[in-house]
N, C-alpha and C positions, 0 to 999 in steps of 0.2 A: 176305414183303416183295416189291412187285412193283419195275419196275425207272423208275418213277417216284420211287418213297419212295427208294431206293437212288441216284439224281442228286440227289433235293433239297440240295440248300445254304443251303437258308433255314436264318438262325441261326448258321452257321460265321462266323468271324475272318478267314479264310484264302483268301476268295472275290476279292478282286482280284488273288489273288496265283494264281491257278487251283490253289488247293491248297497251293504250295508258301510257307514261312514260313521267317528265320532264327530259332532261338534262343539266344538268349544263353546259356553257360556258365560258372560261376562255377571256378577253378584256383589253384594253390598261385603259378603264375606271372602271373595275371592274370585277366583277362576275354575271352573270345572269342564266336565264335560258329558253330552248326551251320545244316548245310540240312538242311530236310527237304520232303517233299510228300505231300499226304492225296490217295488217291483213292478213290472214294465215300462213302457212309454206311451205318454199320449199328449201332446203341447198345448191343448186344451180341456183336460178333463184330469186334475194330480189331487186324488185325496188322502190329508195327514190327518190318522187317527190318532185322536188323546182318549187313553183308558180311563177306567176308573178309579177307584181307591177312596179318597188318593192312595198311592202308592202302592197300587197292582199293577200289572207289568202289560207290554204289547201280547204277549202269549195269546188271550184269550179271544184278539181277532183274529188269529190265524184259518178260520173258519173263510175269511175273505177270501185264501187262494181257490176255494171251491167255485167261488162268485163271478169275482171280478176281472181276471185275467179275459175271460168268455167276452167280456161285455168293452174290454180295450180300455177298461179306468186304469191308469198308472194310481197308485196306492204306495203310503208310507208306512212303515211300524216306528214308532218311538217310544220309549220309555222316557218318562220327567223322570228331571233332579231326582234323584234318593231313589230310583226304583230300578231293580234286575239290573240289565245291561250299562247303565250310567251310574256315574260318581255317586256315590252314596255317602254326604257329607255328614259328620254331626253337628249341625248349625240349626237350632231350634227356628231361631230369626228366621228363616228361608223357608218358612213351609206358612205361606200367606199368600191370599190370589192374586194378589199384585204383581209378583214377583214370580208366580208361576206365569200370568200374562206376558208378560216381559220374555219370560225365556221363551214362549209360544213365537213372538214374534223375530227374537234371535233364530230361530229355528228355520221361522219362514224366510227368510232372507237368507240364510246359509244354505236353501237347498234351494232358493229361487223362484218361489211362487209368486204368482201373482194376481190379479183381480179378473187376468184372461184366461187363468187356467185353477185358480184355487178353492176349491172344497174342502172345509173342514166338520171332521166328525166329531162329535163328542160324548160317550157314553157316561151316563152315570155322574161320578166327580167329572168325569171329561166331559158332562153337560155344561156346569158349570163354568168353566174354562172355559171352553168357546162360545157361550154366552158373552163371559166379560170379554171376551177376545173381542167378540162382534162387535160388542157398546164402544170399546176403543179404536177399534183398525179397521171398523167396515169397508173402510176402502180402499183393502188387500185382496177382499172375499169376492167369491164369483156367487158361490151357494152356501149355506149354515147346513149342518145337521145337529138337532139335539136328540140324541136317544136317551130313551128311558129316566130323564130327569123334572120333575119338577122343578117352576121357577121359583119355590122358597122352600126353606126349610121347615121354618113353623109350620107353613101347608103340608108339608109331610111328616112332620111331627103329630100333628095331628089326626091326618088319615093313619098313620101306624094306629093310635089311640085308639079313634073312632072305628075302625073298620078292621085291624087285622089282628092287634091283641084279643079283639070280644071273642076272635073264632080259636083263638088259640086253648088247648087247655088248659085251667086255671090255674091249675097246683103247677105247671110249670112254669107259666110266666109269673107268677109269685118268685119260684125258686130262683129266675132269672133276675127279677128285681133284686131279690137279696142281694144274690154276686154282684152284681152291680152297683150296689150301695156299700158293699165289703171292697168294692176294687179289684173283686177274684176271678176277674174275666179271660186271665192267660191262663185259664185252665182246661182238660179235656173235658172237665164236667157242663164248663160252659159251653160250650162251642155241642156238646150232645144235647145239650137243652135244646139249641136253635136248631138242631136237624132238623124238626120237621118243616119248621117254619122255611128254612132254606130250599127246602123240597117243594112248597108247594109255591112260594115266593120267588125265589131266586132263578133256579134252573127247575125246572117240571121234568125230569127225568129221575130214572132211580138210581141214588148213590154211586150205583157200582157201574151205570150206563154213563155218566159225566164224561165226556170228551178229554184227553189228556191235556188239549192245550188251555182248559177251565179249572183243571185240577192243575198244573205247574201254576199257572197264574196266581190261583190263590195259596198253594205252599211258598210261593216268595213276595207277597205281601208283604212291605217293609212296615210292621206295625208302631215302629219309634214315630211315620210320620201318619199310620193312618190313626190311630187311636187316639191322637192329640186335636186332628182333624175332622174325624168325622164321629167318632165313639168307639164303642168295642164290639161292635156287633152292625150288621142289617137292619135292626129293628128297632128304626128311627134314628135321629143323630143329633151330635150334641159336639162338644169340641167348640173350637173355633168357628166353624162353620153352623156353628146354632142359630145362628140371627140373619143368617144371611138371604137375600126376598130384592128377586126381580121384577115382581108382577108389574109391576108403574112402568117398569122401562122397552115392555115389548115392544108396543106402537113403537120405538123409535128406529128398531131393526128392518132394514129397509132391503136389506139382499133377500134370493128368495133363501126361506127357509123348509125343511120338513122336520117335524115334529113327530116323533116315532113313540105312541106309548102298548101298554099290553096289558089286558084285561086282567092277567094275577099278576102283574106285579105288583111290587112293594111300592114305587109311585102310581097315585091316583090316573086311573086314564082318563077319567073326564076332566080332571085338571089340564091334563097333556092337549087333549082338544080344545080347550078353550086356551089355552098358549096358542095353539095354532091358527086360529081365529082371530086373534087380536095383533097378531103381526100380520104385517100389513101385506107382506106374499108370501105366506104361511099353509101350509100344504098339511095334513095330515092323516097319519099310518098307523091304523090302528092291529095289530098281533092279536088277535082273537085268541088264539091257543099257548100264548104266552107268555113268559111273566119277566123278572126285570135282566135275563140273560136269554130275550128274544132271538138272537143271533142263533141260538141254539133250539130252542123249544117250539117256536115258530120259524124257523129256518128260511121256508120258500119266498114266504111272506116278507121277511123282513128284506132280505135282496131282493127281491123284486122290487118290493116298494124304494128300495136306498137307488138299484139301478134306474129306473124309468125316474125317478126325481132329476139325478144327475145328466140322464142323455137330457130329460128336457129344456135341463137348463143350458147343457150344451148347446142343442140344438137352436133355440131359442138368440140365444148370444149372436149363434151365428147368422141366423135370420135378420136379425133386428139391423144388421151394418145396412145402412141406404134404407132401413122402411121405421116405420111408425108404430111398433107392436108392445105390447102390455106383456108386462111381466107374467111367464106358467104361477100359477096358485094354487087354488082350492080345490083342484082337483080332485073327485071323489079314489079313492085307493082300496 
């Protein structure tokens, strides 16, 4: 594909809108609607990222257009239910992964994907997501991406414990515990506690180096749904999502998948390796010099490894019509 075929828009829906479209969402509380926005074309290779949060916003892949256009992956931005560019209902009911599945699959069917061209990414909470996406609809998927998540919670609950509280300073993760146990996390005091830990967890750049589109991202964090979901903070989680533990269900992911984790980040990477191992065409990317906003801190690394996953499984697909070939895996990366 040269990088004429790869602009063309003859034929899309979505050309006055320079790509971006609402769609509508069908819910137990009504009807709303999501954003999203296509950039390029490619009829076999279309990946829709789901962010994290929950409830931070597409912004923070925008690092993609540095990436992906080069390499001819057609790419989506979306925002779920309640976040930035889409309906932002107050309907506590609606913020469950059931139901954010559901809309994952509204989604895919209103922009057309299919198991001949579909890649889904999912960072972080958006690991999650396309986790349960997979155990439901694997046979929409061409390829899985999980970045930067652990497949349980309690397993990250307890590496925050074991592993990243011990290195923290004590008198502050005390003071942090307090607010926390007072409720008084919507404060600037809290959120200076966690700096560091964000610094050397989150993004490994300094403060005032953070990318713009890391910084909108997390100024419009819709916290009505992240805080109920995931807790008040990076360091560790609780909410709804406390109990929640895929490890039993890897083996049963059958498309290929990669597995993206990063030596600081806040989820364990030898957790992440060992997800990648126990699914069954499970590939994995490990960020050496990164932590759980890879995209950023490990940069080269992390696209190259997301793009050579993607052409292989393109290429692969394409291969296998008329012959007898085994799924791209283990690939060392």
């Amino acid at each position: 594909m040269n990088a004429e075929e790869y602009l063309d828009n003859t034929g899309r829906d979505d050309i006055l809108g320079g790509g971006a479209r609402r769609i509508p969402i069908t819910t137990s509380r009504g009807d709303f609607h999501v954003w999203t926005k296509r950039v390029g074309n490619n009829p076999t290779a279309k990946l829709l990222l789901l962010h994290g949060g929950p409830a931070a916003t597409h912004e923070y892949f925008e690092a993609c257009d540095s990436f992906l256009p080069a390499a001819n992956i057609e790419y989506y931005y979306y925002d779920q239910l309640g976040s930035a560019f889409s309906d932002q209902p107050d309907e506590p009911d609606l913020w469950q992964v059931d139901r954010f599945v559901d809309e994952v699959e509204q989604v895919r069917v209103a922009l057309g994907l299919d198991a001949g061209n579909f890649f889904l990414l999912g960072h972080s909470w958006g690991g999650i997501l396309a986790t349960e996406y997979a155990l439901r609809h694997e046979e929409h998927l061409k390829g899985l991406v999980i970045s930067n998540m652990m497949m349980s919670i309690p397993a990250y609950n307890e590496y925050a414990r074991n592993a990243l509280m011990p290195a923290m300073d004590q008198d502050v993760l005390a003071e942090i515990k307090r607010l926390e146990a007072a409720g008084d996390t919507d404060t600037p005091r809290y959120m200076e506690l966690l700096n560091d830990h964000y610094l050397q967890h989150v993004l490994r750049l300094p403060a005032d180096q953070w990318p713009d589109p890391v910084n909108r991202a997390f100024a419009h964090i819709n916290r009505s749904i992240y805080v109920p979901m995931q807790g008040p903070s990076e360091l560790g989680a609780s909410g709804i999502l406390a109990n929640w533990d895929r490890t039993d269900a890897l083996e049963s992911i059958n498309v290929p998948t990669l597995v993206i984790g990063a030596t600081h980040d806040t989820m364990d990477p030898a957790h992440m390796e060992m997800v990648a191992g126990r699914i069954p065409h499970g590939r994995f990317l490990l960020c050496r010099n990164g932590s759980h906003m890879a995209m950023y801190d490990d940069q080269v690394t992390y696209f190259r490894g997301l793009i050579d996953f993607i052409v292989d499984v393109d290429h692969w697909s394409a291969s296998r019509r008329g012959a007898d070939q085994s799924l791209p895996g283990r690939r060392g990366l």
